[in-house]
LODREN-868624 format. One line per field, with one value per residue (C-alpha): residue number from 1; residue in three letters; z, x, y. Coordinates in steps of 0.5 Angstrom, whole numbers, plus 2048, in hexadecimal, padded with zeros to 3 digits. Layout:
BEGIN
i (NUM/...) .
aa (ALA/...) .
zz (Z/...) .
xx (X/...) .
yy (Y/...) .
//
This chain:
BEGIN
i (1/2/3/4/5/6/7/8/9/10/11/12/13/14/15/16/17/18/19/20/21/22/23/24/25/26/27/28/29/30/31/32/33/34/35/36/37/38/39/40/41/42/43/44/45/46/47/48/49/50/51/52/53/54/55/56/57/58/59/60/61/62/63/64/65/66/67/68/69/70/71/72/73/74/75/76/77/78/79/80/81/82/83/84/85/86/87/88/89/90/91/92/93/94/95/96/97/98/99/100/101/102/103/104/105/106/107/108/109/110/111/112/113/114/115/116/117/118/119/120/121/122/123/124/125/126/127/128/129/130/131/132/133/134/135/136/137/138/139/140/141/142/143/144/145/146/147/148/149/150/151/152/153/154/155/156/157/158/159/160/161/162/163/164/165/166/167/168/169/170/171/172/173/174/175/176/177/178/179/180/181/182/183/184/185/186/187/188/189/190/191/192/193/194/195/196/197/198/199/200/201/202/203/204/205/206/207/208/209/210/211/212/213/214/215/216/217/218/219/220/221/222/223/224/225/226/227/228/229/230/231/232/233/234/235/236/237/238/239/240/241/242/243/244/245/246/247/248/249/250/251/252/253/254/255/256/257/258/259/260/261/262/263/264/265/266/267/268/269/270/271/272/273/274/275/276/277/278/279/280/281/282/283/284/285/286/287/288/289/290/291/292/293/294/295/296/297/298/299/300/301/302/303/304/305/306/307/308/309/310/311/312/313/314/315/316/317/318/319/320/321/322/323/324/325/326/327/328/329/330/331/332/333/334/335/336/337/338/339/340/341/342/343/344/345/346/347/348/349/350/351/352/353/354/355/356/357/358/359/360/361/362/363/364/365/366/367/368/369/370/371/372/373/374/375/376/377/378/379/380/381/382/383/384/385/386/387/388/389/390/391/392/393/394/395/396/397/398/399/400/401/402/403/404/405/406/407/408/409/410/411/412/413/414/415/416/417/418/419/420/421/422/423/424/425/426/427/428/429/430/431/432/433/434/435/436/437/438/439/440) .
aa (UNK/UNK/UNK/UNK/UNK/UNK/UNK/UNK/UNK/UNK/UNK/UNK/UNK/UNK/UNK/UNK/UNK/UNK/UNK/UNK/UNK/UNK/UNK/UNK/UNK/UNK/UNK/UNK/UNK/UNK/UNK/UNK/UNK/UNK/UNK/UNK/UNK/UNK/UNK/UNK/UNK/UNK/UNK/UNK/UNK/UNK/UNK/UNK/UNK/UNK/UNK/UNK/UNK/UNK/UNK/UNK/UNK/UNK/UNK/UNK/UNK/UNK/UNK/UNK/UNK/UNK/UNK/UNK/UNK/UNK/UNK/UNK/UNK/UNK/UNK/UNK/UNK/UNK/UNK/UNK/UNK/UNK/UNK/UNK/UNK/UNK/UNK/UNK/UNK/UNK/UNK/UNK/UNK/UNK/UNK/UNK/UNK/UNK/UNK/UNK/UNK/UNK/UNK/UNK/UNK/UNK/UNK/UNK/UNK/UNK/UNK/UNK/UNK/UNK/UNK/UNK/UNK/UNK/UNK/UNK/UNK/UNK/UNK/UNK/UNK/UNK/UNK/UNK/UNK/UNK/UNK/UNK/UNK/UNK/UNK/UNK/UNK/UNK/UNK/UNK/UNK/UNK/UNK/UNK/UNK/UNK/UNK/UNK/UNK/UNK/UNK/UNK/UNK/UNK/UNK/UNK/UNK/UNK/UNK/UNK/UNK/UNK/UNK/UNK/UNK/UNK/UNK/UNK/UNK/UNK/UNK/UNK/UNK/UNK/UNK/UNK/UNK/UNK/UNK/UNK/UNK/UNK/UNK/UNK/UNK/UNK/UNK/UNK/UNK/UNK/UNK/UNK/UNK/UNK/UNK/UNK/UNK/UNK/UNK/UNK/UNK/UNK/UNK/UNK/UNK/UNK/UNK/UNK/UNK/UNK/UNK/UNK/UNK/UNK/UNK/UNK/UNK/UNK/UNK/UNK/UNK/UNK/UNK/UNK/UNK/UNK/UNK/UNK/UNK/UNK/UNK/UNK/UNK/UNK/UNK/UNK/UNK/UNK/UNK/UNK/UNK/UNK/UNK/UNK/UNK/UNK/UNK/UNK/UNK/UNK/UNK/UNK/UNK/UNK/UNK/UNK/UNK/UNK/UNK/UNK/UNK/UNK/UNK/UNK/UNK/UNK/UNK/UNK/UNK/UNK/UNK/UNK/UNK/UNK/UNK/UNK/UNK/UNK/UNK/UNK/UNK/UNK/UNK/UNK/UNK/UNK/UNK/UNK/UNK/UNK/UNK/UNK/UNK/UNK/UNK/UNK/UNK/UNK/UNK/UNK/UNK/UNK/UNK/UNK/UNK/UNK/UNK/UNK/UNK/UNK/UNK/UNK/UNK/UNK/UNK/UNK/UNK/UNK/UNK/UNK/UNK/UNK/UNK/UNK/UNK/UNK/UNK/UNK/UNK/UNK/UNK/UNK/UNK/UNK/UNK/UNK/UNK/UNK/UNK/UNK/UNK/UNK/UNK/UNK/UNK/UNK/UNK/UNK/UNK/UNK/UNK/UNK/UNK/UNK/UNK/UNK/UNK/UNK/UNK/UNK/UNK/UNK/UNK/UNK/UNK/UNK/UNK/UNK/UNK/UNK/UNK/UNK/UNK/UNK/UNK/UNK/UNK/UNK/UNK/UNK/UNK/UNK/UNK/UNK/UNK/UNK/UNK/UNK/UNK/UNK/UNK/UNK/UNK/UNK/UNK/UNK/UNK/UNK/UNK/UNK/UNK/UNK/UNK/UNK/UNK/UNK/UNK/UNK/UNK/UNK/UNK/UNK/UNK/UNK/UNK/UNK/UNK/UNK/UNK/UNK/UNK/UNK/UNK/UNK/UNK/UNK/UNK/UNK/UNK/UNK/UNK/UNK/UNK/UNK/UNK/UNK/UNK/UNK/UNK/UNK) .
zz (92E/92B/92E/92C/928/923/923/922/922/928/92A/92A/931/931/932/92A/923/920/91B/915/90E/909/906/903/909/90F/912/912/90C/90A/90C/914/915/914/918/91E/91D/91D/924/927/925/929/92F/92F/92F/935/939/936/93C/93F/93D/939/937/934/92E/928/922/91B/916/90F/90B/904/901/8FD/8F7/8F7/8F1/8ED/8F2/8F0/8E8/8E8/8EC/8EA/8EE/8F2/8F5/8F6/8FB/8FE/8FF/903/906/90A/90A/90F/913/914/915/91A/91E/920/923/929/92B/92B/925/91E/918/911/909/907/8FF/8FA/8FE/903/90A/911/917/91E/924/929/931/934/92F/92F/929/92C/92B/924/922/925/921/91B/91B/91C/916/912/913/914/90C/909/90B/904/903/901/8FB/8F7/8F7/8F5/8FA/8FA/8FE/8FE/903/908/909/90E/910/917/91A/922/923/926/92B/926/91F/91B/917/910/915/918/911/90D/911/912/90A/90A/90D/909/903/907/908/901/8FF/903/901/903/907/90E/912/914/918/917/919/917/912/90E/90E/90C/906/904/903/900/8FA/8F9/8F8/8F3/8F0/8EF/8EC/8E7/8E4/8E2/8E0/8D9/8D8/8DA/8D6/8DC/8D9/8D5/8D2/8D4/8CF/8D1/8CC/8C9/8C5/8BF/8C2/8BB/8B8/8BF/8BB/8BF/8BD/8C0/8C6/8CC/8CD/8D5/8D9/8DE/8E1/8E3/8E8/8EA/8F1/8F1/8EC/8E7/8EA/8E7/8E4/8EA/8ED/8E9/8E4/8E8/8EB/8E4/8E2/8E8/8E6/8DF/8DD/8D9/8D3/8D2/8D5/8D0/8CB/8CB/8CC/8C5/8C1/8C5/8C4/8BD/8BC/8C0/8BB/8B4/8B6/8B7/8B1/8AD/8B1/8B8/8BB/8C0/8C5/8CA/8CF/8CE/8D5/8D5/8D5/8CF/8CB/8CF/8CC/8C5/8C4/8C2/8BB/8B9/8BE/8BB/8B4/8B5/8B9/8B2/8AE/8B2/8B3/8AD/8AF/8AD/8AF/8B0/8B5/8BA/8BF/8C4/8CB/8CD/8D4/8D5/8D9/8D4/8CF/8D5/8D8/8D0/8CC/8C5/8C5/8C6/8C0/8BB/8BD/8BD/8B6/8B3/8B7/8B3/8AD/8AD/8AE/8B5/8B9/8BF/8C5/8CB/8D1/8D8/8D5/8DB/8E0/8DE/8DE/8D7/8D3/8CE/8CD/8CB/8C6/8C2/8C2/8BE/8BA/8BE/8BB/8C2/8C9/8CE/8D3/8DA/8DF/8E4/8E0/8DC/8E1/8E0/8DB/8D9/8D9/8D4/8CF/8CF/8CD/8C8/8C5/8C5/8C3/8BD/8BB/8BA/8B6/8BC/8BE/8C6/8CA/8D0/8D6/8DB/8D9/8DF/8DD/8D7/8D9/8D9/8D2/8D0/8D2/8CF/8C8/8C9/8CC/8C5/8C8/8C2/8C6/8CC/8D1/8D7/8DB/8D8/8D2/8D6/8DA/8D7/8D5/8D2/8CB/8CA/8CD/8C9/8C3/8C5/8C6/8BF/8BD/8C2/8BF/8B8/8B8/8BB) .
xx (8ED/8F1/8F2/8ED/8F3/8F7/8FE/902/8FC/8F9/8F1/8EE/8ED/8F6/8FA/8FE/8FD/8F7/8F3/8F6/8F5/8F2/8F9/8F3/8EF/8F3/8EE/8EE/8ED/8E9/8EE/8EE/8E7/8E5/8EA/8E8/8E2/8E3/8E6/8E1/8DC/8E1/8E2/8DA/8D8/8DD/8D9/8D2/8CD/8D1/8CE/8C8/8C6/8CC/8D0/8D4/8D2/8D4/8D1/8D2/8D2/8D2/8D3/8CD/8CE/8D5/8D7/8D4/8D8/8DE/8DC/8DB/8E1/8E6/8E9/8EE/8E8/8E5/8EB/8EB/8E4/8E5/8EA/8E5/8E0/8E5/8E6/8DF/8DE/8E4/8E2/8DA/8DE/8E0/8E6/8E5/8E1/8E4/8E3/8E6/8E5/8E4/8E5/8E2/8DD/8DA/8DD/8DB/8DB/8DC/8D9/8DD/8D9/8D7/8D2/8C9/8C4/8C3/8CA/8CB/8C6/8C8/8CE/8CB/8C7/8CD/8D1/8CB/8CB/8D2/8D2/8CE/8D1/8D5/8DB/8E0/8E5/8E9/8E5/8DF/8D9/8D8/8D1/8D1/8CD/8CE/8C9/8C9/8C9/8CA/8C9/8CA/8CE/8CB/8D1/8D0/8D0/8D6/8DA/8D6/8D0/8D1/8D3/8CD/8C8/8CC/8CB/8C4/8C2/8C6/8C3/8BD/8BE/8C0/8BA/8B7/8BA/8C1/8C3/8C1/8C3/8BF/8C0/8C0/8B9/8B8/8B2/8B8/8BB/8B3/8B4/8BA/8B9/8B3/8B5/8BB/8B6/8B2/8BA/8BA/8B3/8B4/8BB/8B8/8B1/8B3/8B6/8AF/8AB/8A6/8A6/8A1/89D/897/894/891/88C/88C/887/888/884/883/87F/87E/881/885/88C/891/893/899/89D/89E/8A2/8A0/8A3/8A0/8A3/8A0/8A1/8A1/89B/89B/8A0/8A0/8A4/8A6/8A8/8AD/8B0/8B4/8B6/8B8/8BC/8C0/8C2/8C4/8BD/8BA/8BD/8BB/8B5/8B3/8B5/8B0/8AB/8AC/8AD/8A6/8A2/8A4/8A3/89B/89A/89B/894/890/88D/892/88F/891/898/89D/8A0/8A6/8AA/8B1/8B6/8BA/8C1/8BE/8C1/8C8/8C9/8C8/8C4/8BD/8BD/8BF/8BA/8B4/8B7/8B7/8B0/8AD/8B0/8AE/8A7/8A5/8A3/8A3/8A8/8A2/89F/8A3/8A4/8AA/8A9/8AE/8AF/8B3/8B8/8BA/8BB/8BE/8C3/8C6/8C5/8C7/8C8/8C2/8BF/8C3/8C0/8BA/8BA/8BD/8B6/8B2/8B5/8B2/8AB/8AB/8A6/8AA/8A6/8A9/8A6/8A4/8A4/8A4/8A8/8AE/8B3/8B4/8AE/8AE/8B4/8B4/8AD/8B1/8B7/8B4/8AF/8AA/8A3/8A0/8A0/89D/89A/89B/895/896/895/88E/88A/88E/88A/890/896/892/890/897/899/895/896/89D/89D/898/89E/8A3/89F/89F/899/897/894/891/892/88F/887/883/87C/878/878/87F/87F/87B/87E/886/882/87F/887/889/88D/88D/88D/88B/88D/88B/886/880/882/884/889/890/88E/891/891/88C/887/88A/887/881/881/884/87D/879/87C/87C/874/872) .
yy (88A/88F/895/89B/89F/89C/89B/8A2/8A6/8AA/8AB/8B2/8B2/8B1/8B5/8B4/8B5/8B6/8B0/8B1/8AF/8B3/8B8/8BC/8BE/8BA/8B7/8AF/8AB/8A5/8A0/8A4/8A6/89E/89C/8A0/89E/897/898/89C/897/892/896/897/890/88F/895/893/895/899/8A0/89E/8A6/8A6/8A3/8A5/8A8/8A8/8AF/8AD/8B4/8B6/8BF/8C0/8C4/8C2/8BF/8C7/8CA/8C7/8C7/8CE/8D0/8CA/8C5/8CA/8CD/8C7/8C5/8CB/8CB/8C3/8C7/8CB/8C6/8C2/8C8/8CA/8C1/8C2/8C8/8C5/8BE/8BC/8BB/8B4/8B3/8B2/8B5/8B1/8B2/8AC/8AF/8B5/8B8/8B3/8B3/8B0/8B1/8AC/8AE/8AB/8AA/8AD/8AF/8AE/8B0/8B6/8B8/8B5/8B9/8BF/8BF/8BC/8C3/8C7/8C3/8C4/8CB/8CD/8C9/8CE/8D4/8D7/8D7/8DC/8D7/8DB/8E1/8DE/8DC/8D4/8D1/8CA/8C7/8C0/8B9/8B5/8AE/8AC/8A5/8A4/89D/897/894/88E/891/890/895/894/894/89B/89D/89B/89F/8A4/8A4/8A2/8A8/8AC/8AB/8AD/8B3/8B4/8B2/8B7/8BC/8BD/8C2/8BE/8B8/8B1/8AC/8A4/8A0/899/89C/89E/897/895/89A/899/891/892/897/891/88C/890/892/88B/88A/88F/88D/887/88A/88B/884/881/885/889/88F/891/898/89A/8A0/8A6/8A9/8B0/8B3/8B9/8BF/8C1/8BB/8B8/8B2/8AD/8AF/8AA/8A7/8A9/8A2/8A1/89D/898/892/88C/888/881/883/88A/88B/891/896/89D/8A0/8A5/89F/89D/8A3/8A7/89F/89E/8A4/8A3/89D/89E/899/89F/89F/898/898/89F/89B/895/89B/89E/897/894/89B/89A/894/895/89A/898/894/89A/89E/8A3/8A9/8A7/8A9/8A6/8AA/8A8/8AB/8AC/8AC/8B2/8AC/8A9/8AF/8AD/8A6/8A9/8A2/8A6/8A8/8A1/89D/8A2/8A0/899/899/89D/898/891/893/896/89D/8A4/8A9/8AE/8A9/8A9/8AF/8AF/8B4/8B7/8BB/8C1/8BD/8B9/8C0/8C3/8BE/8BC/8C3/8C2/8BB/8BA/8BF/8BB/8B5/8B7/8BB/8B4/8B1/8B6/8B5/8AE/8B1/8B0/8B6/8B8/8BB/8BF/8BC/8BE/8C7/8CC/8C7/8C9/8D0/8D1/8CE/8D4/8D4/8CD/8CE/8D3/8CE/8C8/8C7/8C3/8C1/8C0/8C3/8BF/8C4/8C1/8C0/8C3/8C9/8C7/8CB/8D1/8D5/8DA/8D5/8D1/8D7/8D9/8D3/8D1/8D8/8D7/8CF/8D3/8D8/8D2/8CD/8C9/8C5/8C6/8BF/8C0/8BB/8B8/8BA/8B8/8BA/8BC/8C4/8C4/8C1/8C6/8CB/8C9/8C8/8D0/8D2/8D0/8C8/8C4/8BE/8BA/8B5/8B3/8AE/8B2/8AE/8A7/8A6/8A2/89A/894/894/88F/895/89A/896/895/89E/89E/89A/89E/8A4/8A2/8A1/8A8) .
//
C-alpha cells in the first residue's frame, strides 16, 4: 500500500506546507481533494474495526444566493467574495481537516479521523452559520447563504462512493430549503434510483405515445352555458398507471422535455377541438421556457392550420413566471399569438409579486382567479372589478360547491371551474358533457 500522503505533499497534521491548488482561494483544488481522499479511504480500509465510533467523513457544500451575488456586483466581487468564504471554511476546521474548492462556488470538506457524526454536525452547523453572516465586498454588503451535503465513509466505500452520497444529501438540503446541512442515509440512495428510473420513463414517454389530455369543463356564469373546456396533461404509464402532472412536470422542465411535450399539448388540444360545436373553446398551459425557444408562435400556427380551428378558439394560459423570467420577448410573442385571434389569459392571479403591473402591461382577455383565493369575498370582488375595468374576462377556479358558485356569479366572475362542474376527463367524457349540456 502506498503511504497515506502523496509524493511531495506533507498532511495537515505534518509539519510542512498546506494542501494547495486553487490559486483563487488557496485551498486544495479538485485533483487534491480526491486524491487525498483516495488515501484516506485506503488507509480506512486497512484500520477498519479499530475504532468503530469513528470514520471520515466528507461535506459537499454548495453558497446559495451566490450566482446573484456575483451578477449584480461582478466578477471581481465574486472572487473576493470566494476569498472570504474560504477563510471563514478554513477558520471553523481542524488542523487535520481539508477544506478545497472544487470550481465556482461548490467547496468540500475532508474530515479526516478522529471524526464522529456528532462532530460533523457541529462543524457543519458552524459553516452554515459562519456562511450566511454578510460580508463587506466592495463597499457593498454581500449575503449569501451555505447547503450542506455530508456523507460518513464506510471502510469500504470507494472514492465515487463517499462522493455520490455526499452529493445525494446535498441535493436534500437544497430541496429543503438550503441554508442547512443533511446527512447521507440509504433512503436517499432509494430515492435517488427511483427518480432515475422515472427519468428514464419520461424520456421516452413522448415516443411512445402515453401522454394524453384530460379536459376539465368551464361554465359562463352569464348564461350558465357551457363555454369551453382546460386541456390537462396526464400521463399513462403501462406500469405506473395514470401519473399526474405533478409528478412529471417539474421532471420535465429539469430536463429540457417541456417544450416538446408543450408542443404536442397545443397541436392535440386543437386537434380535440375542432370536433366539438363552434361555441366551445380550448385552453392550454404554456411553460414559461416555452417562450425561450422561439418555437411558440409557429407550433399554434401550424396546430391552427392542420386542425382546422379558429383562432379565436384557442386560449393559451400563461403564468406571471413566464412574464417575469422573459420580459419583452415574451410580450412580442404573445402580441403576434393575438394577432391570430388567439385569446390569452393570465393564469394563477394573486400568486405573484407583480400581478397588477402585469394586467396593465398586456391586453389579456381573461384572468384566471387562483382557488386558493375562491373563498375570499374581497380579493374576488376586487378582481373582478378590476378585470371589468380592463375589458378582461374573470374565470374563477376550483369551484367546489354550488354555494360557492353562486356566490362568484353575484361577485361579478364571468366564468367558473371546478369540480362542482366536473372534474378533468378523457375526451371521450368531455363529449359526452358537451351533448349533456347541449340538451339542458
Amino acid at each position: 500500500m502506498r503511504s497515506r500522503h502523496s509524493a511531495g505533499r506533507r498532511c495537515l497534521t505534518c509539519e510542512g506546507p498546506l494542501w494547495r491548488g486553487d490559486a483563487l482561494t488557496e485551498l486544495a483544488d479538485r485533483r487534491e481533494f480526491r486524491a487525498r481522499l483516495e488515501e484516506v479511504l485506503a488507509f480506512a480500509e486497512l484500520t477498519h474495526g479499530k475504532q468503530s465510533d469513528r470514520c471520515t467523513a466528507v461535506m459537499l457544500l454548495d453558497l446559495d444566493r451566490f450566482k446573484a451575488v456575483n451578477d449584480s456586483l461582478g466578477h471581481p466581487a465574486g472572487d473576493e467574495l470566494l476569498r472570504k468564504v474560504a477563510v471563514r471554511l478554513r477558520s471553523a476546521l481542524r488542523e487535520q481537516d481539508l477544506p478545497a474548492r472544487l470550481g465556482g462556488d461548490e467547496f468540500a470538506v475532508l474530515l479526516d479521523n478522529p471524526v464522529t457524526r456528532d462532530t460533523a454536525a457541529s462543524i457543519a452547523a458552524r459553516l452554515v452559520d459562519l456562511i450566511s453572516r454578510p460580508y463587506m465586498i466592495d463597499g457593498s454588503i454581500a449575503n449569501i447563504g451555505a447547503s450542506i451535503g455530508i456523507a460518513l465513509a464506510e471502510p469500504s466505500s470507494t472514492l465515487d462512493d463517499a462522493l455520490r452520497r455526499a452529493d445525494l444529501a446535498l441535493y436534500k438540503s437544497k430541496a429543503d430549503g438550503r441554508g442547512r446541512f443533511t446527512f447521507f442515509e440509504p433512503s436517499l440512495q432509494t430515492a435517488a434510483e427511483a427518480r432515475q428510473a422515472l427519468e428514464f420513463d419520461l424520456r421516452a414517454a413522448l415516443a411512445l405515445g402515453q401522454f394524453e389530455l384530460f379536459y376539465q369543463p368551464k361554465l359562463d356564469l352569464r348564461t350558465d352555458q357551457l363555454s369551453g373546456f382546460e386541456a390537462l396533461i396526464r400521463w399513462r404509464h403501462p406500469q405506473r398507471g395514470l401519473v399526474p402532472p405533478d409528478s412529471f412536470i417539474p421532471m420535465s422542465e429539469e430536463l429540457g422535455l417541456i417544450t416538446r411535450i408543450g408542443e404536442w399539448v397545443i397541436r392535440e388540444a386543437c386537434a380535440e377541438a375542432a370536433r366539438w360545436p363552434d361555441s366551445l373553446t380550448v385552453a392550454v398551459n404554456v411553460a414559461p421556457s416555452q417562450f425561450s425557444t422561439g418555437s411558440l408562435l409557429p407550433t399554434v400556427q401550424a396546430a391552427l392550420a392542420g386542425s382546422g380551428l379558429s383562432g379565436s378558439r384557442l386560449e393559451l394560459e400563461i403564468t406571471e413566471t413566464a412574464l417575469l423570467r422573459n420580459g419583452p420577448d415574451v410580450m412580442k410573442q404573445l402580441q403576434a399569438i393575438k394577432a391570430l385571434g388567439v385569446q390569452i389569459a393570465l393564469d394563477d392571479f394573486g400568486t405573484g409579486y407583480s400581478s397588477l403591473t402585469q394586467l396593465r402591461s398586456f391586453p389579456f382577455d381573461r384572468v384566471k382567479i387562483d382557488r386558493s383565493f375562491a373563498d375570499d369575498v374581497q380579493i374576488v370582488r376586487a378582481v373582478t372589478a378590476l378585470g371589468a375595468s380592463l375589458g378582461m374576462c374573470v374565470t374563477a377556479e376550483g369551484v367546489e360547491t354550488a354555494e360557492q358558485m353562486l356566490r362568484l356569479r353575484g361577485d361579478g366572475c364571468t366564468e367558473a371551474q371546478g369540480y362542482h362542474l366536473s372534474r378533468p376527463v378523457p375526451s371521450s367524457d368531455a363529449v359526452k358533457l358537451i351533448h349533456r349540456y347541449l340538451k339542458q
